[in-house]
C-alpha positions, 0 to 999 in steps of 0.5 A: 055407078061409080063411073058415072059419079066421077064423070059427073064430078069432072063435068061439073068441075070442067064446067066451073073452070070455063065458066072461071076462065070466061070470066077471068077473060071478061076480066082481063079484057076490062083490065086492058080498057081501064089501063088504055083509058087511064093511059090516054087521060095521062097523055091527055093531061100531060098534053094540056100541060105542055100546051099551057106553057106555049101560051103562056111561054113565062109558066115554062119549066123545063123539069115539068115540061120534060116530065109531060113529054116522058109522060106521053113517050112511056105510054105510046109506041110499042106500048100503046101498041100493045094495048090494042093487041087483041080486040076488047069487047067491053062497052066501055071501050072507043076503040074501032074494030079496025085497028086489028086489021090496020096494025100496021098503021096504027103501030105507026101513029104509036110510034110517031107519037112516041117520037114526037114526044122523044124529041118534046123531052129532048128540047126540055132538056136542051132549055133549061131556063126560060122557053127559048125563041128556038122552041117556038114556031116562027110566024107562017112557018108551016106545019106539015102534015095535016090531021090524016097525013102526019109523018115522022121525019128522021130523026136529025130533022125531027130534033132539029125543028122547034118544039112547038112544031114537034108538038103540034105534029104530036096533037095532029098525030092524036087527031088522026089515030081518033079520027080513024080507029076511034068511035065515038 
């Protein structure tokens, strides 16, 4: 009788630890879509800023231009990456059930962005007065690229362009990584 009293304690205390771990789990998968989405609306936002000062070139500040590029640089690459390392079941989640089976070009457009906004922060820096005529796009410059073929350059060229083709490769890079793992 004994025996079967412990045993029915350590079924009932097995069954509580899985049904905490099923649910620390259903957790954890939550937590990593609240922390994307709230990493994306970031990148969003800083996006939005650095947008605005092209249009309107004399609301340039290079401390709030740079602090936008470093926003979008500190969530992307490897980090972004890691967001999506597993697949979160959550319905509040966008994100394709592809990327686990294109990782590797998705690591790719995260790094891409990373770049981009590397070379962003690096023209902010280089121009600390008013937005110079070298950040800016020289009429019919072409962009390259195109919404489902960004490329990164090397390096030297990718600081070499103005920051505004840098940064709308950036936006291309954002459009083609949604038209491709993102549901809608």
């Amino acid at each position: 009788m004994r025996l079967t009293a412990d045993a029915n304690k350590f079924g009932l205390l097995a069954f509580v630890a899985a049904v905490l771990m099923t649910a620390a789990m259903s957790s954890a998968a939550g937590d990593v879509v609240a922390i994307r989405q709230a990493d994306m609306k970031a990148m969003a936002a800083a996006a939005k800023t650095i947008s605005g000062m092209f249009k309107d070139p004399t609301t340039y500040k290079a401390n709030e231009f740079k602090w936008a590029a470093d926003t979008i640089r500190d969530r992307s690459g490897g980090v972004l990456s890691a967001h999506f390392a597993s697949e979160a079941d959550s319905r509040q989640s966008k994100a394709g059930p592809n990327i686990l089976k294109e990782r590797d070009r998705f690591d790719r457009i995260a790094n891409d962005l990373r770049d981009y906004a590397v070379a962003l922060g690096a023209a902010a820096q280089n121009n600390s007065g008013p937005m110079s005529g070298s950040m800016r796009m020289k009429p019919g410059e072409a962009m390259g690229g195109g919404p489902l073929g960004t490329h990164v350059r090397n390096e030297q060229q990718l600081l070499a362009m103005p920051a505004e083709h840098a940064f709308h490769l950036m936006l291309q890079t954002c459009t083609t990584c949604h038209a491709k793992f993102r549901m809608e």
